[in-house]
Structures are given as structure tokens and as C-alpha cells.
C-alpha positions in Angstrom: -27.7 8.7 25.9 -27.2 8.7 22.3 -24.1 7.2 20.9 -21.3 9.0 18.9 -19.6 6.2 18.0 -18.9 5.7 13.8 -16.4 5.9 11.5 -14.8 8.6 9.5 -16.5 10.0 7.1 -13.8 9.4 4.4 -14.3 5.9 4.7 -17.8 6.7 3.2 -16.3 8.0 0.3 -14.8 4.4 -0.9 -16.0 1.1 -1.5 -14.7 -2.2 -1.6 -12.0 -3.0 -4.5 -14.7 -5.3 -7.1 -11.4 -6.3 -8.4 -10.5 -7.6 -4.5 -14.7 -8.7 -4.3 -14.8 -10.6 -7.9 -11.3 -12.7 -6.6 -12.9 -13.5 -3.5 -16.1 -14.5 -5.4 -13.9 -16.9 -7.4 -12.1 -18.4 -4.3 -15.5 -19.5 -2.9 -17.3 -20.9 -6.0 -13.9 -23.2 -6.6 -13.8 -24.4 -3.0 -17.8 -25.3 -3.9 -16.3 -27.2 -6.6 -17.1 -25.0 -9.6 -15.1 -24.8 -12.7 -14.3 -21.1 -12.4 -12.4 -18.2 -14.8 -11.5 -15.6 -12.7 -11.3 -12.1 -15.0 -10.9 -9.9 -11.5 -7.0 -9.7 -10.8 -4.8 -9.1 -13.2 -2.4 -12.6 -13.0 0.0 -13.9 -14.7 -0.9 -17.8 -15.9 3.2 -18.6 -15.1 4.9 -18.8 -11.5 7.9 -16.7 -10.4 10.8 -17.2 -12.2 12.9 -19.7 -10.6 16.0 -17.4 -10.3 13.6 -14.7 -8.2 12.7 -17.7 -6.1 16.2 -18.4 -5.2 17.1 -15.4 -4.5 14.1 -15.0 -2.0 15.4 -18.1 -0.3 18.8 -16.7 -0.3 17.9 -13.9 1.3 16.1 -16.0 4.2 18.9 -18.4 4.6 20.9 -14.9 5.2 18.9 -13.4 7.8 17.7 -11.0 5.6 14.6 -10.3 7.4 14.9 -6.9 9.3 13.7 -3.2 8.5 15.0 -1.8 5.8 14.7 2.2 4.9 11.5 3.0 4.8 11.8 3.6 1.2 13.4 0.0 0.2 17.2 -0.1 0.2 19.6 1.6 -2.0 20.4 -1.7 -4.1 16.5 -2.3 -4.6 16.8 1.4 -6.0 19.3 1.4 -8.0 18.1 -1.4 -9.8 14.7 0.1 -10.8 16.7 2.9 -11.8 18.8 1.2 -13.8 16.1 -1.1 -15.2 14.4 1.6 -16.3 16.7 3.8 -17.9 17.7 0.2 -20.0 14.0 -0.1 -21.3 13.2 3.6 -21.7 16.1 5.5 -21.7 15.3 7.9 -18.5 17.4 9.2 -16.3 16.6 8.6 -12.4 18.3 7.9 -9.8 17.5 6.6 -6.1 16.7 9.7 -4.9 14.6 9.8 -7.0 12.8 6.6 -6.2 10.4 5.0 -3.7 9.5 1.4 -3.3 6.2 0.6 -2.5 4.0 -2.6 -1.3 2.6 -3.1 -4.8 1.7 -0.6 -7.7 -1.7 -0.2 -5.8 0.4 1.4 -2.7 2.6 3.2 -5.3 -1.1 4.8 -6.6 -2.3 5.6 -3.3 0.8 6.9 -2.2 0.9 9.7 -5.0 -3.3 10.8 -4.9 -2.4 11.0 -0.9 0.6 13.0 -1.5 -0.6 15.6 -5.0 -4.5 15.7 -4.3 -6.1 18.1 -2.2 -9.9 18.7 -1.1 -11.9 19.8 -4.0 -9.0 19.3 -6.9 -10.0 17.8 -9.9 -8.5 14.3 -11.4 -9.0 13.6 -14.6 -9.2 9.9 -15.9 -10.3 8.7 -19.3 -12.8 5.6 -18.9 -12.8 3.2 -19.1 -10.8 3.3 -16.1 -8.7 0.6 -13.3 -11.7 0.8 -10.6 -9.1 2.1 -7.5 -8.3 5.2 -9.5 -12.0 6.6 -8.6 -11.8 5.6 -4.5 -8.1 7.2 -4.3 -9.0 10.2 -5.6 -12.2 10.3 -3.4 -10.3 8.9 -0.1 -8.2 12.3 -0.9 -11.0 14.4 -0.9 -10.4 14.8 -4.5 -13.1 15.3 -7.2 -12.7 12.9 -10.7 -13.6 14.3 -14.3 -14.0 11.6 -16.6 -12.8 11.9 -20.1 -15.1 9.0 -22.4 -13.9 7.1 -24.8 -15.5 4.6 -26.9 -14.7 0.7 -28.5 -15.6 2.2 -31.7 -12.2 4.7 -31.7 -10.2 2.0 -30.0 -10.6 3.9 -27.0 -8.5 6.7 -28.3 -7.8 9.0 -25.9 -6.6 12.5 -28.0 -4.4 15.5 -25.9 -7.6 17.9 -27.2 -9.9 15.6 -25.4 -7.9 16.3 -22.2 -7.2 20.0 -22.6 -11.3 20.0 -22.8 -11.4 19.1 -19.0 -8.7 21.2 -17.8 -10.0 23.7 -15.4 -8.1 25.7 -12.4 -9.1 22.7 -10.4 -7.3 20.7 -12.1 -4.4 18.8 -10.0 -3.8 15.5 -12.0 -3.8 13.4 -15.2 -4.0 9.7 -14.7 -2.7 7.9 -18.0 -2.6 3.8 -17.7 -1.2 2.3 -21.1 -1.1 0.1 -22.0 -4.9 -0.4 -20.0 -6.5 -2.4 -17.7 -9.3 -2.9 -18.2 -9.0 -2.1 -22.4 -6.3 -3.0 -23.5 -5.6 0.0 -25.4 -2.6 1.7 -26.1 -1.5 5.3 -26.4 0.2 6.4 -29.4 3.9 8.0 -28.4 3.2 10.9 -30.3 -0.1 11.6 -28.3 1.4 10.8 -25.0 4.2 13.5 -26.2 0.7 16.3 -26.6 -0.3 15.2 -23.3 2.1 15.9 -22.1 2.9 19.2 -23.2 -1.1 20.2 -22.3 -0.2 19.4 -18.6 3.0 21.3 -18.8 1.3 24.2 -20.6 -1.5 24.0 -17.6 0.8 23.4 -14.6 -0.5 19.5 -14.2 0.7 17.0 -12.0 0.7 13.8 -15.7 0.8 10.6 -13.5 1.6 7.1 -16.2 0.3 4.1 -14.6 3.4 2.0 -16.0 1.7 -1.4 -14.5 1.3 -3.2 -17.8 4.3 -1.6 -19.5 5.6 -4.7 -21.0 2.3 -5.9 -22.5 2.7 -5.1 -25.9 2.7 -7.3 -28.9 3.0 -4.7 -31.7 4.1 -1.7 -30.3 7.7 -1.1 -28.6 7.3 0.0 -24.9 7.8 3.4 -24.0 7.8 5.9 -20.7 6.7 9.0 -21.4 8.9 10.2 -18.8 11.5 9.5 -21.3 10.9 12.7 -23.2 13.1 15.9 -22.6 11.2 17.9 -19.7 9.3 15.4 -18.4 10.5 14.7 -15.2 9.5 17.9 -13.9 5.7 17.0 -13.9 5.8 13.6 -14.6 5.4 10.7 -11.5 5.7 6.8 -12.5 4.1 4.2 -10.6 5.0 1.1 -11.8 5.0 -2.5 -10.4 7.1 -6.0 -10.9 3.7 -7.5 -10.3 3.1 -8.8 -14.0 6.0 -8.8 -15.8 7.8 -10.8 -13.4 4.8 -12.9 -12.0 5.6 -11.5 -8.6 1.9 -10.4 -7.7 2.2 -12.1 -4.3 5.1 -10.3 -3.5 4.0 -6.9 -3.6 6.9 -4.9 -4.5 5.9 -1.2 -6.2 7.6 2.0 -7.1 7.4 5.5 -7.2 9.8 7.8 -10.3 9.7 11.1 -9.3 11.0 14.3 -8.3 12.8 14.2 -4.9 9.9 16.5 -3.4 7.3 13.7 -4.8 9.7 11.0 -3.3 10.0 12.7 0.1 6.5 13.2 0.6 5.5 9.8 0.1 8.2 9.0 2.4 7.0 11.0 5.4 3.3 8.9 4.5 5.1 5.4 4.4 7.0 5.7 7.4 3.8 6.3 10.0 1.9 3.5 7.7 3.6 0.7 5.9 7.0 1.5 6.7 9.3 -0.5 4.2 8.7 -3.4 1.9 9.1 -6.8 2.7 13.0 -7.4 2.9 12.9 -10.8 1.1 10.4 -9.3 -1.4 13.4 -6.4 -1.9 16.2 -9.2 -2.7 14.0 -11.2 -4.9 13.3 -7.8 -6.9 16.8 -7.3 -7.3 17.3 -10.1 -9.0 14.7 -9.9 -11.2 15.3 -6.5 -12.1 18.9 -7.5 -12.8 18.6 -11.3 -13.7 17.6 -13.2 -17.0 15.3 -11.2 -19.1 
């Protein structure tokens, strides 16, 4: 008798994270003694701020250590709300907002929640390597829009309004970028923009490296008047508050974006780690 036993076919559709593989790679060759760089995940080279520590402690000397909402708790909230509309000058508010294991989970969350079988994705390249397997796990399709070391890795609004068809979903924008390094001009973002709103486009702004700029001030192109109505943030305290082990993530949306990822969370991850939540507080709200 011939066995039916497998796996979904979805699972097919992804591979590994290389990012995840690489990190492993370098954990083994250091435990073999060897002198190792790791390029694979982003990290920063400080600890966690002290005061982020303490309040983690804090909240485990409190018995802080229950379920929370599945979408973090209203103080956690509040305070990326707030956080954000001090560096960008938005407007959200925790209805709004979602807080997710990790930026990664905050990606995932949305491609799950906006992508359907057969719509398109577009994503310039060079490109953060999960963008491709969320978009397939979804059943989605990704349209690559090339750019090139010799421009900078410009990415230019015409460039994207070249790849817009009636399949066309979502536009991922990561600035500045992992793995380039490059950063959009506001006044492109601003044309992007407008070429998804003209199109009817889901304009998703990886906000994971928002604070790594040495030139430029940073900006949130959800900031502009109009935006919020097809714009979605996922952003992270990952790297600019050296909390990678933490895993604390957010979704900026509308409330429809926000309740959808919330029906998804509940039956999966359910809510954030309740320390995790404190210690995000306070660095959302501490020294800065």
C-alpha cells in the first residue's frame, strides 16, 4: 500500500532563512575554534541598554509573566505610538497598532494578511532574503525591480510604476537597506507613494533600520498627508535598541490591517513575551 504521508505543499515553496543558515554556520566554526565574522544577522556590536535590562528584571520580580492581549498591551502600544509620532511626526494610535515577535513576525504577519494566490509583490533587489519566501508561503507571485551599485541602488517611482500590473497587491520598500545600505530620497518615497495610491497598492516600509543613518535625517513615509490609508509599517526595536533577543515587533496600520493580523496571531503566536513588553516600554520611553 502506498503511502500518502508528506507535507504541504506550501512548505515547498520556502527555504531555509540563509540569514538563520549563515548564523548557524558561524556558531559551529567558533565552537571548532575558528576566528569567525559573522555578516548573516543583522546585530548590534553593544548589549541592551542597562535601563531596558532593569526593567525586564522589574517586570520578573513583579510577576509580570502572564498572557497579555494578543496584540501586546495598551501601554506597549501607546508607547510605539508615541515613539513614533516623536521621530516622524505621524499620527497613530493603539488601535492602530500590533506588536509582534520580531519585525520578521511583523513581515509575515502583513504578506499573510494583504497577499492572495496569484497577486504580484514587487520588491527592488537587492532584497532582505525573507521577503521572497513570505510572498511565496502566501501563494503570492514576486516582481523584481533591479537596481544597480553603479546608481547607488537608486530605486526611481517610474521604475516601479513600470511593474505595476492588475496583479499587483504590494510594494515592499526597506530603507534604509539590508542588505545595501542604501537610502531612499524623501522626495522619491513621496512619488512612490503617490504611484501606489494612483494604482490602488498596498506601499509596505520595512522601517527595521530606520535609525541607521549618518547623513540623512530619518523619515516615515507614513508621515506624509494621505498616507495612512495605504501605507502599513513594520518596524522592530531589534537594532536600535540592541534588543534582537528579545523579539519585540510592530505593525502601523489601519485598524482593518491591525484586526486581521490579530485574528492570525491569536490561533499562532498569541502575544509577545510579557517581560519583552515592559522592557520595550522602557526603551521606547527611556534615555535616548
Amino acid at each position: 500500500m502506498q503511502s500518502t504521508l508528506g507535507l504541504a505543499e506550501r512548505v515547498s515553496t520556502i527555504s531555509v532563512s540563509s540569514t538563520m543558515k549563515v548564523a548557524a554556520d558561524a556558531e559551529r566554526l567558533r565552537r571548532e575554534g575558528a576566528d569567525v565574522v559573522d555578516f548573516g544577522a543583522g546585530e548590534p556590536d553593544f548589549p541592551t541598554p542597562e535601563n531596558i535590562k532593569r526593567a525586564g528584571e522589574a517586570a520578573i520580580a513583579a510577576n509580570f509573566t502572564k498572557y497579555t492581549a494578543t496584540g501586546g498591551t495598551l501601554e506597549l502600544k501607546q508607547a510605539i505610538c508615541d515613539r513614533h509620532k516623536t521621530d516622524y511626526g505621524t499620527n497613530y494610535t493603539p488601535n492602530e497598532c500590533i506588536v509582534t515577535a520580531g519585525g520578521k513576525h511583523a513581515i509575515f504577519n502583513l504578506v499573510q494578511i494583504l497577499v492572495n494566490p496569484g497577486d504580484e509583490v514587487i520588491i527592488p533587489t537587492p532584497y532582505w532574503v525573507t521577503y521572497k519566501d513570505v510572498v511565496n508561503y502566501a501563494g503570492g507571485k514576486c516582481v523584481f525591480v533591479e537596481t544597480d551599485e553603479a546608481s547607488g541602488f537608486e530605486l526611481e517611482a517610474s521604475m516601479v510604476e513600470r511593474h505595476i500590473t492588475p496583479r499587483t497587491k504590494l510594494v515592499i520598500i526597506n530603507s534604509p537597506s539590508n542588505p545595501s545600505g542604501g537610502v531612499l530620497p524623501r522626495e522619491e518615497f513621496e512619488k512612490i507613494l503617490q504611484v501606489t495610491q494612483k494604482h490602488g497598492v498596498w506601499l509596505m516600509t520595512d522601517e527595521c533600520y530606520c535609525r541607521f543613518l549618518y547623513e540623512d535625517e530619518p523619515f516615515s513615509i507614513a508621515s506624509v498627508a494621505g498616507a495612512k490609508e495605504n501605507v502599513v509599517i513594520a518596524g522592530s526595536l531589534s537594532k536600535t535598541y540592541a534588543m534582537t533577543g528579545w523579539r519585540v515587533g510592530f505593525v502601523l496600520g489601519p485598524q482593518a490591517v491591525v484586526g486581521g493580523i490579530t485574528k492570525l496571531q491569536s490561533h499562532c503566536t498569541s502575544n509577545p513575551t510579557s517581560i519583552a513588553q515592559k522592557a520595550g516600554v522602557e526603551a521606547l520611553r527611556g534615555p535616548q
